[in-house]
Every structure is written in structure tokens, then in C-alpha cells.
Residue, then its C-alpha position, 0 to 999 in steps of 0.5 A: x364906881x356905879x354908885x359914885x357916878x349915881x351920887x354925883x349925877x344926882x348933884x346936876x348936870x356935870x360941866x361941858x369939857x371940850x370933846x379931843x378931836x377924833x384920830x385914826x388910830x383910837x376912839x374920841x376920849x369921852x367927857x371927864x365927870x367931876x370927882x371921877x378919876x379920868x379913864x384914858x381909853x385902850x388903844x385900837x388894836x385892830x388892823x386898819x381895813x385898806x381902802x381898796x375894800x368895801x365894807x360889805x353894808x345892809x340897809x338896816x345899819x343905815x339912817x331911815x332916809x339912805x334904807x329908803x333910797x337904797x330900796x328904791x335903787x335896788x327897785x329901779x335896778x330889778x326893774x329894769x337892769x336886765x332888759x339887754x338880756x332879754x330875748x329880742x330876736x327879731x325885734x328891739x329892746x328899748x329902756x323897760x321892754x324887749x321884743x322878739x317875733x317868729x312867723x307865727x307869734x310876738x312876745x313882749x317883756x316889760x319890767x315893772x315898777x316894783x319886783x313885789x308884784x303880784x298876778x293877782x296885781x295886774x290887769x292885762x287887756x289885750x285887744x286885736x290891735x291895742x295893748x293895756x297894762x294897768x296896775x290895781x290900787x287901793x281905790x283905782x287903777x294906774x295905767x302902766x301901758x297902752x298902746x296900739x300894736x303894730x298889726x293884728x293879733x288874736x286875744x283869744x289864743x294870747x296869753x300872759x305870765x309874771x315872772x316874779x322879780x323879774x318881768x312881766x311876758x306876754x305872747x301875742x298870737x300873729x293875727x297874720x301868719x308869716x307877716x314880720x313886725x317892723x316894730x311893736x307899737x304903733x310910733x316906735x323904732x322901727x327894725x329893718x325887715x332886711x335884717x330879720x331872720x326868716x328862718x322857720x324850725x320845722x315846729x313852728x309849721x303847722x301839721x300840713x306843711x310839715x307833711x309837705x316838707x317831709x314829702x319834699x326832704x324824703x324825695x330828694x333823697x330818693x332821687x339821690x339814690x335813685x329810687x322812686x319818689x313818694x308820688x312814683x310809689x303811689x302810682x306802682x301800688x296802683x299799678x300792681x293792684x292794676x297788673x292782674x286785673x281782668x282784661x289787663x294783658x299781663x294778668x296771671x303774670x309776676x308783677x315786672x317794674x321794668x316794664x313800667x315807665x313811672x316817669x312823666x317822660x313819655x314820647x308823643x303819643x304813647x302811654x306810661x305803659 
């Protein structure tokens, strides 16, 4: 048949036959070739697939043009899908970044053009009070941001990260500690200061004020149980150090704290002892 078919190819071009129109059921039927018997092609045998299911599509089966437009759908949607998602306690979520701040710090996620980007990719100038993000090119750089911020911040103790694939962090240290942010940019929607939450974990106190709150929290317990508070503690030691000194009138006696008023009650004219 491959011979037949060469020896007539060689002859010319064969006749143009119309093309049967399409149906559901089975393929076009192909051109007939002068002199060759015709072939009527086998029935589909395959089961429909019902349009309620979508056929599972790379982009590789599809023309060049639809590949381009489907990675670039997807490129858009990696950038910028999961914004809502983000961290914006204390802050706001905008189209292509989140916000969020506690006393102490702000941090700042931006989605990027492209989920390939690199570190190595970014420049990030951070400033006491200006922000600039610039992507690197072949022969120059493309500003991706610049904006100044809300308030002060210190660069020195800032930093940045890449998230690959999804987003670029950067955590600003608050150039005031305590002061909340009604936004992040200079210009930009602005959060009501009522609903920010002051709420402080006791991590985010420096070691001082920790210290505090311990002494604070282990008094009031003290008191609950009716025992001397840190402070009243203190004071015993020095008291029982004071018992048996020379000249004291209890010295060569057993240290009593019943006759020790460590309170600040004392009647007019009289001493705590």
C-alpha cells in the first residue's frame, strides 16, 4: 500500500475533495487519493467525557500565544493572590502588600512581579524615614517602591528576607517605641488608633520592664496570701542582719518578726519598730 500510495504521489498533487463536516461521534473522514480504495474510518468508541468536567490542560498543549498568557496569569496570581492572607494585625492590606506592627517593630510584606526572583535580584534602602525597593536589570535598575514612611525607624537594627514564591519581608525596628502607626506610608489609608490592640506579651518588654512586671505579679500574689511583698522582704533582711548588732536592744535574742511592723502604717511620731 506505501508503494501505491509513493507511485501515485509522484504523479502530482491529488484532487482537492471536500472535507465531511465534523460529528460528535467520530473523526473528519480524511481526503480520498485517486486509485486508492477509500478506507471508511473506525467509530469512536470512547465514552464522552461530560461537560461538567474540566479537562486537566498544561500549558505545553497549548498554541505559544495562550502558554504566554497562562504564565503570565499565573505570575500575576503568585504575586499577588495571597495578600488577604497575610499578617495585618495592627495595620491594613492593600492590592500588593500587607502591614502589621506591635510596640516595638513594623513589618511589611510586598508581593513581586515575578515569583523567580532572587535575593541576589533586589536592592532594598532602608532609611530613617524612606523606603526604596529597586529590582536589578541587565544595564540598570527598576524601582519597584519608594515611599516615605509613616515615622521613624532605625536601619541599623531593620532587616529584610525573600520568601521565594511568595513575597518579599521586611521588618522595620520603630524608631519610637510604644508610638502605633495609623498607616505605613506617608499618604496611605490611614487605620483608626481605637481599633489597634495594645496588648503587649511580656517578650516583647525589654529585660527592665520585665523585671517590673515580675515584681508587680509576684506582689500581688503575696498579698493575696498575705505575705510580705518583695520590697517588705528586702527590708526583714536588713532587719535581721540589724537584730543582733552591737547596741541593738534585741542583740543575744531570737530574731522575732512579730515585733517588726513592716508596713508603712506607722502612728504619728513612732518608728516601724
Amino acid at each position: 500500500l506505501v508503494k501505491v500510495f509513493k507511485k501515485y504521489e509522484c504523479m502530482g498533487s491529488p484532487a482537492t475533495v471536500p472535507r465531511s463536516p465534523p460529528s460528535n461521534n467520530h473523526p473528519p473522514t480524511p481526503p480520498a487519493t485517486p486509485g486508492l480504495p477509500s478506507v471508511t474510518p473506525r467509530p469512536n468508541t470512547v465514552t464522552p467525557v461530560p461537560s461538567s468536567v474540566t479537562p486537566n490542560v498544561t500549558a505545553g498543549q497549548l498554541p505559544a500565544q495562550q502558554q504566554q498568557q497562562l504564565i503570565e496569569a499565573m505570575e500575576q496570581i503568585q504575586g499577588d493572590w495571597s495578600t488577604s492572607n497575610w499578617d495585618h494585625h495592627n495595620g491594613g492590606v492593600t492590592e500588593h502588600y500587607a502591614w502589621s506592627q506591635t510596640a516595638q517593630d513594623v513589618e511589611l510584606k510586598m508581593a513581586l512581579p515575578n515569583p523567580n526572583i532572587k535575593a541576589s535580584d533586589l536592592k532594598i534602602d532602608i532609611k530613617p524615614y524612606n523606603l526604596k525597593i529597586q529590582l536589578k536589570q541587565e544595564s540598570d535598575l527598576q524601582t519597584l517602591l519608594e515611599e516615605k514612611l509613616h515615622s521613624l525607624v532605625k536601619p541599623e537594627e531593620s532587616m529584610w528576607s525573600l520568601l521565594k514564591g511568595e513575597c518579599l519581608q521586611i521588618n522595620f525596628e520603630k524608631g519610637r517605641d510604644g508610638y502605633w502607626w495609623t498607616t505605613l506610608f506617608e499618604g496611605g489609608h490611614e487605620i483608626k488608633l481605637d481599633s489597634i490592640d495594645t496588648t503587649r506579651h511580656m517578650h516583647e518588654f525589654g529585660q527592665d520592664e520585665r523585671a517590673c512586671v515580675q515584681k508587680l505579679m509576684f506582689d500581688q500574689q503575696q498579698k493575696m496570701l498575705g505575705q510580705p511583698t518583695s520590697d517588705e522582704l528586702t527590708t526583714e533582711e536588713v532587719l535581721k542582719k540589724a537584730w543582733n548588732a552591737e547596741g541593738s536592744p534585741f542583740a543575744g535574742t531570737e530574731y522575732d518578726r512579730s515585733k517588726i511592723n513592716l508596713s508603712n502604717d506607722f502612728p504619728p511620731g513612732t518608728s516601724g519598730t
